[in-house]
C-alpha positions as CSV (number, residue, x, y, z in Angstrom):
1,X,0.0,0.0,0.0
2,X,1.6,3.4,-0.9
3,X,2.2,6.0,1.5
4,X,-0.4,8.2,-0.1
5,X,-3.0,5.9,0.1
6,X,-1.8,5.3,4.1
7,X,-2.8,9.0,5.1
8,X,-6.0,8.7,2.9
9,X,-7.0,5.6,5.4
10,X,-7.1,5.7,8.9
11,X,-4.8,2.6,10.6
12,X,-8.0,1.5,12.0
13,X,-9.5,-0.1,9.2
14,X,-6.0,-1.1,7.2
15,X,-6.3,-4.7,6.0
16,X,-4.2,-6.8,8.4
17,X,-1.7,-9.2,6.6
18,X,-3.6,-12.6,5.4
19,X,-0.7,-15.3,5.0
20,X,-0.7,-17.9,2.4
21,X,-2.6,-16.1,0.2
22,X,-3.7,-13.5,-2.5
23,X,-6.3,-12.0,-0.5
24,X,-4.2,-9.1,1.4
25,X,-3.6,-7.4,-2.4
26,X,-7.2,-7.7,-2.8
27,X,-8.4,-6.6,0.2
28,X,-5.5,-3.9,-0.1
29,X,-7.0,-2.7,-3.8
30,X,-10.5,-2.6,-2.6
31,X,-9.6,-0.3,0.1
32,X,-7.7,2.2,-2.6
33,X,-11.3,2.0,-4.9
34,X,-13.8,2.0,-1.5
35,X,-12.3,3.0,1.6
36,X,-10.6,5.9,0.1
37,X,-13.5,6.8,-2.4
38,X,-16.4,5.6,-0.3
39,X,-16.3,5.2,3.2
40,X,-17.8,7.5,5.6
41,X,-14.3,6.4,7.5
42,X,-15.0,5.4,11.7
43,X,-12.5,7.0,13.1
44,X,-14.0,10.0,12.3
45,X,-16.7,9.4,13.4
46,X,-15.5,8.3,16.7
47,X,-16.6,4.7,16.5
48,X,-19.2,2.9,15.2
49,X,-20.2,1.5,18.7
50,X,-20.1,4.7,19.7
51,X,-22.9,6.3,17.1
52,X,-25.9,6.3,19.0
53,X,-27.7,7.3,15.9
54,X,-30.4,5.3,13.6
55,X,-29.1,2.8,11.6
56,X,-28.6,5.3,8.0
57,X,-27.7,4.4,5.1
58,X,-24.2,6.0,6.0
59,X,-23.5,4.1,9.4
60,X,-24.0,0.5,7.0
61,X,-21.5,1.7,4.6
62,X,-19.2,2.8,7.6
63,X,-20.1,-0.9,9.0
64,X,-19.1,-2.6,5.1
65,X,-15.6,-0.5,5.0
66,X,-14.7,-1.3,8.8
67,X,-15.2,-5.0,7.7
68,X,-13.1,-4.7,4.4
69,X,-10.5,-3.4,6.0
70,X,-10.3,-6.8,8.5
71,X,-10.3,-8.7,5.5
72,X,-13.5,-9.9,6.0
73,X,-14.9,-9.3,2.1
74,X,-18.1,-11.9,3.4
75,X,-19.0,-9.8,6.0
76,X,-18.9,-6.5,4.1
77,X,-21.2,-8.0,1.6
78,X,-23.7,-8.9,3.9
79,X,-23.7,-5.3,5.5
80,X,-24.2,-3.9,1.7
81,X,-26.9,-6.6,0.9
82,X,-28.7,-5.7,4.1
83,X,-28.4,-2.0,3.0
84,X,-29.9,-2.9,-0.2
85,X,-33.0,-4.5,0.9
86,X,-33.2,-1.7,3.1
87,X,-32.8,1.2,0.3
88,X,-33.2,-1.3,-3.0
89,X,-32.9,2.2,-5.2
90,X,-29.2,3.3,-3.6
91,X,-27.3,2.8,-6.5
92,X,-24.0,3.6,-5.0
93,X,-24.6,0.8,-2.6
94,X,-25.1,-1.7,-5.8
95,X,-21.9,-0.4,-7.5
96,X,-19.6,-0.8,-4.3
97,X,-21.6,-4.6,-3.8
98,X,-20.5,-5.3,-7.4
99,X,-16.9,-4.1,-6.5
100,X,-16.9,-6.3,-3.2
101,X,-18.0,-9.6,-5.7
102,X,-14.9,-8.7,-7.8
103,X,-12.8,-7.9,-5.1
104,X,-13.2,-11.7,-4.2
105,X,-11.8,-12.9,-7.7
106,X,-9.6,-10.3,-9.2
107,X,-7.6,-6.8,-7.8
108,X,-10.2,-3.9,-9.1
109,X,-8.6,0.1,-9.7
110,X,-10.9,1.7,-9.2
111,X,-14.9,2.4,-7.8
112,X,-17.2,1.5,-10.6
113,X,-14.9,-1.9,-12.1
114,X,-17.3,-2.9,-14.7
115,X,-17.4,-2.4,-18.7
116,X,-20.6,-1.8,-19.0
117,X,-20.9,1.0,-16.7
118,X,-22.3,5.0,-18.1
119,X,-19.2,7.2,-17.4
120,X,-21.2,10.0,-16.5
121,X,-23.5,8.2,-13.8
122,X,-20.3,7.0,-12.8
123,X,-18.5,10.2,-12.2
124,X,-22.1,11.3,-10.4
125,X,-21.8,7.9,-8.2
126,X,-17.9,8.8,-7.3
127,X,-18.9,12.2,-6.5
128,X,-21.3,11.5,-3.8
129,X,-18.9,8.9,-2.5
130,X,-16.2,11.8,-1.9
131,X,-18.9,13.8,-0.1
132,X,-19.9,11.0,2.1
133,X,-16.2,10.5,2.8
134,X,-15.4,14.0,3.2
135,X,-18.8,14.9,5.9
136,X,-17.1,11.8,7.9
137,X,-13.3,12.6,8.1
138,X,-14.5,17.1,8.5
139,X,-17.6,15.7,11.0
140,X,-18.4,19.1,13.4
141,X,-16.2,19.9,16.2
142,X,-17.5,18.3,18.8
143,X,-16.4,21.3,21.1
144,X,-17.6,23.8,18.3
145,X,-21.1,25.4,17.0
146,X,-22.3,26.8,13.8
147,X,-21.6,30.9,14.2
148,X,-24.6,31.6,13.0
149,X,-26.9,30.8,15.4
150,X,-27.0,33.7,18.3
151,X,-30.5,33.5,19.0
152,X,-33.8,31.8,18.1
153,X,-36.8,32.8,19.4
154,X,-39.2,30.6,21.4
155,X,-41.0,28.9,18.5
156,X,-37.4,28.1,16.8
157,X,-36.8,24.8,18.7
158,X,-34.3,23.8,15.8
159,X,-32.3,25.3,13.2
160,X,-31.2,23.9,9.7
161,X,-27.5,24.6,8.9
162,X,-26.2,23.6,5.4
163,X,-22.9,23.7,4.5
164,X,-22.7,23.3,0.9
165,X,-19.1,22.6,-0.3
166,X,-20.0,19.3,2.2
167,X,-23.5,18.8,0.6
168,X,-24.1,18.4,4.6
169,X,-27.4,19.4,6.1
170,X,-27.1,20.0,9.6
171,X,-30.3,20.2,12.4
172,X,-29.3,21.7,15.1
173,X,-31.4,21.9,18.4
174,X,-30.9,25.2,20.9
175,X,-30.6,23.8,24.9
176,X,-29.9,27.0,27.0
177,X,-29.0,29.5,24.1
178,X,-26.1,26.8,22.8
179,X,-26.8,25.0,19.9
180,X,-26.8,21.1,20.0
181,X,-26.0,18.8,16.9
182,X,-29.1,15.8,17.3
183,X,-29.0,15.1,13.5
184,X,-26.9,15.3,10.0
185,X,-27.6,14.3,6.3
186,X,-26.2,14.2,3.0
187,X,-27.6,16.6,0.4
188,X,-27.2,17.6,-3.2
189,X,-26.9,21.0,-4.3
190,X,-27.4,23.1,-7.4
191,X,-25.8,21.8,-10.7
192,X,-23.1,24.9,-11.0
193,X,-22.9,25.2,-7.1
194,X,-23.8,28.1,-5.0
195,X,-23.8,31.5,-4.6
196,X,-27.3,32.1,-6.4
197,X,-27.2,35.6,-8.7
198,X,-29.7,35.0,-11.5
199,X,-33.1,33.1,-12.4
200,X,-31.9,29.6,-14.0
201,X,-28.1,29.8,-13.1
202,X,-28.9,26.3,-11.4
203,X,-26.9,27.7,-8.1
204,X,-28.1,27.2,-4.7
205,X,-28.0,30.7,-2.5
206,X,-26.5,31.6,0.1
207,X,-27.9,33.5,3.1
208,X,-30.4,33.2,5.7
209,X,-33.8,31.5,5.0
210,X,-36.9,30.3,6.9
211,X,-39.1,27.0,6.0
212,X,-42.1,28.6,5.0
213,X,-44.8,25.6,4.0
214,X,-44.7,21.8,3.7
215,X,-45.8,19.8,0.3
216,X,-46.7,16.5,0.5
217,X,-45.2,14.3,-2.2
218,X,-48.5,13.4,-3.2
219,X,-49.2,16.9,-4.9
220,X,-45.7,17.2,-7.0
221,X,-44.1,15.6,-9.7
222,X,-42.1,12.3,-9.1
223,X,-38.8,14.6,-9.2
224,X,-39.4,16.3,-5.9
225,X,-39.9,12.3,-3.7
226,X,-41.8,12.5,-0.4
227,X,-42.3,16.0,-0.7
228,X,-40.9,19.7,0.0
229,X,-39.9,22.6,2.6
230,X,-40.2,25.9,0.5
231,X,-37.7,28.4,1.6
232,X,-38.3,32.0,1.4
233,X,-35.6,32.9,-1.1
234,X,-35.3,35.8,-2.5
235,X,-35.2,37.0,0.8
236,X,-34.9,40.9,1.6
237,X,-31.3,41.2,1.2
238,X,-31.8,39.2,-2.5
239,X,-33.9,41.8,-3.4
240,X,-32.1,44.3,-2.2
241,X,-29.1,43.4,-4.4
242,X,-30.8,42.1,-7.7
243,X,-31.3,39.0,-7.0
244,X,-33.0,36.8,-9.3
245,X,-34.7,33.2,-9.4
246,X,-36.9,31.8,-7.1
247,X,-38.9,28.4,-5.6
248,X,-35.7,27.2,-3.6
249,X,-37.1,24.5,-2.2
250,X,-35.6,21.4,0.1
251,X,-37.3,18.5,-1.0
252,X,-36.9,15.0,-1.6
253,X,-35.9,12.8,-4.6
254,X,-37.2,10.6,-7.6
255,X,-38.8,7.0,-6.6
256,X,-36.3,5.7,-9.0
257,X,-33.5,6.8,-6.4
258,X,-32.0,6.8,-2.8
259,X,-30.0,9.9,-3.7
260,X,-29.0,12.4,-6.4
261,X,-25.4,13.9,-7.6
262,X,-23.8,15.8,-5.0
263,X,-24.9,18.7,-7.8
264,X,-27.6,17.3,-9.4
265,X,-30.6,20.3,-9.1
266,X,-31.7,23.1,-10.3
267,X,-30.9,25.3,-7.1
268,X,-33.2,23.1,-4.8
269,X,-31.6,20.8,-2.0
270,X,-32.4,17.2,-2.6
271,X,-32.1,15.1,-0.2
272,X,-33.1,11.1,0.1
273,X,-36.5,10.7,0.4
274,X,-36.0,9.0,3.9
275,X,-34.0,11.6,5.0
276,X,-36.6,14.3,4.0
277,X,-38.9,12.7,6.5
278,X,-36.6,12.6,9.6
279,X,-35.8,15.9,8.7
280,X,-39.2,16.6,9.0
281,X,-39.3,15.5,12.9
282,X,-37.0,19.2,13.5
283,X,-39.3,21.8,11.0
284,X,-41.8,23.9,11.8
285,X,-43.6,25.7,9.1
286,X,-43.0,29.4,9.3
287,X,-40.7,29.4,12.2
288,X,-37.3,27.0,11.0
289,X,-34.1,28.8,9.7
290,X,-32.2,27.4,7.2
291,X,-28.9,29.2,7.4
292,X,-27.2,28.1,4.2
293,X,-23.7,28.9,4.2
294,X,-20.6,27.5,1.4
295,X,-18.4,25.9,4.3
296,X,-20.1,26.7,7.7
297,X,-17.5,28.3,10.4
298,X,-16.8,27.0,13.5
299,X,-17.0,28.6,17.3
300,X,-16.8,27.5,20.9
301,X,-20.2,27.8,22.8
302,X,-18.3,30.6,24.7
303,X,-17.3,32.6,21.4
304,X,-20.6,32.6,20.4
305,X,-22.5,34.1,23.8
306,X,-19.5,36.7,23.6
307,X,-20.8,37.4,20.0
308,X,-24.1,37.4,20.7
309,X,-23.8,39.5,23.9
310,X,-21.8,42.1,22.2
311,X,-24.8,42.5,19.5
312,X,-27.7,42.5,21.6
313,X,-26.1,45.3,23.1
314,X,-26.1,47.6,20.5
315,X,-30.3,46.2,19.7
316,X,-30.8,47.0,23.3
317,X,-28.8,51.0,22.9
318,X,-30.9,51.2,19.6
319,X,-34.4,50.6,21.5
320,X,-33.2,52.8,24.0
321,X,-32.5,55.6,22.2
322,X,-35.5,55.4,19.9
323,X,-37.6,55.1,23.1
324,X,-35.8,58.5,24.7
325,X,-37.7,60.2,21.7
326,X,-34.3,61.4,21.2
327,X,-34.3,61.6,17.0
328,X,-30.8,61.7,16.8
329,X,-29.4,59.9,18.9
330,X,-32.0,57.2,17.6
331,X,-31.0,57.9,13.7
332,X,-27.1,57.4,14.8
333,X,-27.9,53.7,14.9
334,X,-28.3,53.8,11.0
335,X,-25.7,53.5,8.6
336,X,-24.4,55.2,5.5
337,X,-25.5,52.5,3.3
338,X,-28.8,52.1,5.1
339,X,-32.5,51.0,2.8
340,X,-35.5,50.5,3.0
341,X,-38.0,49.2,1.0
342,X,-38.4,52.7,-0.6
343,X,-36.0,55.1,1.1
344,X,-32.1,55.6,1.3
345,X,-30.6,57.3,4.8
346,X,-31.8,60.8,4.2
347,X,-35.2,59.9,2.8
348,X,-35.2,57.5,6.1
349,X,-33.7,60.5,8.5
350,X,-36.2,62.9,7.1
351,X,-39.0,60.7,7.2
352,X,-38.3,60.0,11.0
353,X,-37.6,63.7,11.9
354,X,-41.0,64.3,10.7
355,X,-42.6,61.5,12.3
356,X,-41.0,62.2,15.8
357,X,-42.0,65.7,15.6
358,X,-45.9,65.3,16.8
359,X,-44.7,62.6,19.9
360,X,-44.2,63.4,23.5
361,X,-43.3,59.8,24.6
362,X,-42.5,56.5,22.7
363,X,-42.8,52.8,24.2
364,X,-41.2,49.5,22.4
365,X,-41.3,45.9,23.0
366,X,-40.0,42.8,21.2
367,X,-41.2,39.6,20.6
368,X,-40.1,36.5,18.9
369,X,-36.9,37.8,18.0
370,X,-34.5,35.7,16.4
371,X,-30.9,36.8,15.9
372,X,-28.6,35.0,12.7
373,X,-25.2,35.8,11.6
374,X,-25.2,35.5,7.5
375,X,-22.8,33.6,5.7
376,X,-23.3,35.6,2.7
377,X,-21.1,38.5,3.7
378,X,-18.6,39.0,6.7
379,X,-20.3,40.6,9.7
380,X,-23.7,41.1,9.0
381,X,-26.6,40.1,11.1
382,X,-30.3,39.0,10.4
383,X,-32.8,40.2,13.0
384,X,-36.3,39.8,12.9
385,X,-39.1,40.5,15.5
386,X,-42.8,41.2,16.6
387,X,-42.4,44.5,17.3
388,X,-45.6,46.4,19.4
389,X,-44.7,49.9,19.0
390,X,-46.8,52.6,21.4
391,X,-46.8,56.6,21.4
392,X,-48.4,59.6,22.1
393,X,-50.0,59.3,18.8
394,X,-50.2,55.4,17.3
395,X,-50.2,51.9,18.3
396,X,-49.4,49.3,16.0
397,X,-48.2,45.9,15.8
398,X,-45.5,44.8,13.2
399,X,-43.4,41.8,12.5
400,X,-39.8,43.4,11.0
401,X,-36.6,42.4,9.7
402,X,-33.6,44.2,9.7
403,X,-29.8,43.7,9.0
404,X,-27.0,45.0,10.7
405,X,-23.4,45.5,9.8
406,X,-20.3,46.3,11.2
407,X,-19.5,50.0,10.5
408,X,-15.5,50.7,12.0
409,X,-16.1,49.4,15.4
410,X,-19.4,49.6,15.9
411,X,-22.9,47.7,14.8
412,X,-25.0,49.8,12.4
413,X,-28.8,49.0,10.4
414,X,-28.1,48.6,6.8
415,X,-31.8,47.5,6.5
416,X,-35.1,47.8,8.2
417,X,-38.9,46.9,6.9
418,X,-41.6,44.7,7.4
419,X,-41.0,41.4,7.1
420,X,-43.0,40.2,4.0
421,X,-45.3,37.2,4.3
422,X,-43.8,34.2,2.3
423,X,-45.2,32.9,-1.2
424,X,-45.6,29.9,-2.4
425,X,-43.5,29.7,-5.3
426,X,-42.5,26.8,-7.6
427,X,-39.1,25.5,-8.6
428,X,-37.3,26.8,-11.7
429,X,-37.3,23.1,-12.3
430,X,-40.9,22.5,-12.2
431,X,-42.8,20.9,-15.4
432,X,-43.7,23.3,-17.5
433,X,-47.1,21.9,-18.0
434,X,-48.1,21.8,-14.2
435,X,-46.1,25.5,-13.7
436,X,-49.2,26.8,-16.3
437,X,-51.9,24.5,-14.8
438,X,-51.0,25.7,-11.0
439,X,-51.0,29.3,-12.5
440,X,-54.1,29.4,-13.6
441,X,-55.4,27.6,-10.7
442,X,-54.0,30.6,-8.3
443,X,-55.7,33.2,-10.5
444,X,-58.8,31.4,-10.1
């Protein structure tokens, strides 16, 4: 075995010397077209005893490699044939079953042995089995949390993290302010990657989202599996910079299928269909964030109550000063680059001047506030809130979103408006067909 293909493989599951005959080469040449292609490798992942996770399709291929590597090729095809009949439509688990039944006659090169086999569904196949690889031997910290998560209000019991260069979906659970990881799952991506700009550049965004509805499988196409989570992109911050596209959905797969290409979609994120529906357990309609980010960055829980301490201080100053009916001091919060939906700063500070003029005393409250770091540009924050305003003059009740940025030293509001209600909006990918037959349903 070369020394190359020693750091790709961990000592744990090396093949142990087999005397007396051919197998150890064998054994040896599987590992260089599985383990180092394939495996969702157990020492990252600290141990298969150790898992105490369901039984996924990713722990019985971590199960088939760990018995490869002791040589036992039976074993490991057992594990895969059990897979199988649990998820008959994985093909990756039928190519690395037909590599195991060759590995028992002949040395194979590489994943995919066979004659026979369509180069590009091969390439698609080899693909996710980096990416399976890859979420195993970069699994999260276990001392770490996402950034991004600095505070979910009550009805946010979880929050979805994606990172995308992994086509890893992350759920992550909030127990006293910290985030908790309770599950993972593999995901496919837009065909050209991410970083969405444009209506059918087949890129997946990047930003801060929300689920908005659920779809049952039973009303879409085959394409789209057990069903969907629409996510409200284009957000504010989309539109706010020309963003195009929309119906960015995180749904399931074809029937045909256990899983797609780690890019395989139109934008969408595809995950396998069983996946979708223990996904499911964690999303609440209307409430979930999906924070997709293009390699998610990592903090300890006491970096991230720093950050998040530091920030709601400056909220806090902000309320403050807007309640001390103090117009400037208030408008000081706001920075040069601030908009709203119709107004740049001085539209904004003469608009407020004018508003503030008729008040003798202001009262505000928040509610439901949620506080996200976005991944789509370096120190800017997502806030949104119920905000029940009072004075002098009005009483009103608003949901808002606004984003902050750093300005020199200090936090500043780039952006503040209502929030908008989300829309239902299909997939660029949707059938023509149905797209004109659900349009004309809608405008009847």
């Amino acid at each position: 075995m070369s020394a190359s293909l020693r750091r790709l493989i961990p000592t744990a599951i090396r093949p142990r010397p087999l005397r007396g005959t051919g197998l150890q080469r064998i054994v040896a040449r599987a590992l260089v077209a599985i383990a180092a292609s394939l495996a969702w490798i157990t020492a990252a992942a600290g141990g298969l005893e150790a898992a105490a996770k369901p039984l996924s399709a990713d722990v019985q291929l971590e199960r088939a490699i760990a018995n490869v590597g002791r040589g036992a090729l039976t074993n490991a095809i057992g594990e895969i044939d059990r897979l199988i009949e649990q998820f008959p439509n994985f093909r990756l688990a039928h190519l690395v079953r037909g590599d195991l039944l060759l590995a028992r006659a002949q040395p194979i090169a590489d994943l995919g042995n066979t004659a026979h086999a369509a180069r590009e569904r091969l390439e698609e196949l080899r693909a996710e089995a980096r990416a399976r690889v890859r979420a195993g031997r970069e699994a999260p910290p276990a001392d770490q949390v996402p950034r991004y998560l600095l505070q979910l209000d009550a009805r946010q019991t979880s929050a979805i993290v994606i990172d995308a260069e992994r086509s890893r979906v992350y759920v992550y659970a909030m127990e006293g302010g910290t985030p908790r990881l309770v599950r993972d799952f593999y995901s496919s991506i837009g065909k050209l990657g991410i970083g969405k700009e444009h209506e059918s550049d087949r890129r997946t965004p990047i930003g801060v989202y929300q689920v908005t509805s659920w779809l049952s499988g039973n009303r879409l196409p085959d394409l789209y599996g057990s069903g969907a989570y629409p996510i409200d992109y284009p957000n504010a911050r989309d539109r706010l910079l020309g963003r195009t596209g929309y119906g960015i959905w995180i749904h399931g797969v074809p029937s045909d299928t256990y899983a797609r290409a780690p890019r395989a979609s139109d934008g969408c994120l595809a995950l396998a269909n069983p996946d979708l529906e223990a996904l499911g357990t964690y999303v609440r309609p209307g409430a979930t964030p999906v924070v997709i980010a293009r390699q998610v960055e990592w903090v300890t829980p006491e970096e991230l109550r720093a950050d998040r301490d530091t920030f709601r201080a400056a909220l806090d100053a902000w309320k403050r000063d807007w309640e001390s009916n103090d117009v400037e001091r208030y408008l000081a919060h706001y920075a040069k680059e601030f908009r709203t939906s119709d107004k740049d700063l001085e539209g904004w500070k003469a608009h407020k001047r004018r508003v503030s003029a008729g008040k003798s005393w202001i009262k505000v409250e928040f509610d439901k506030l949620s506080v996200l770091r976005d991944p789509g540009a370096k120190d800017l924050v997502s806030v949104t809130f119920d905000q029940d305003y009072r004075s002098s003059n009005l009483s009103q009740r608003t949901r808002k979103r606004q984003y902050w940025a750093r300005e020199g030293a200090s936090w500043k509001i780039v952006y503040e408006a209502p929030a908008q209600a989300p829309v239902l909006v299909l997939p660029e990918s949707y059938p023509a067909g149905v797209r004109a037959e659900v349009s004309a349903a809608k405008r009847n």
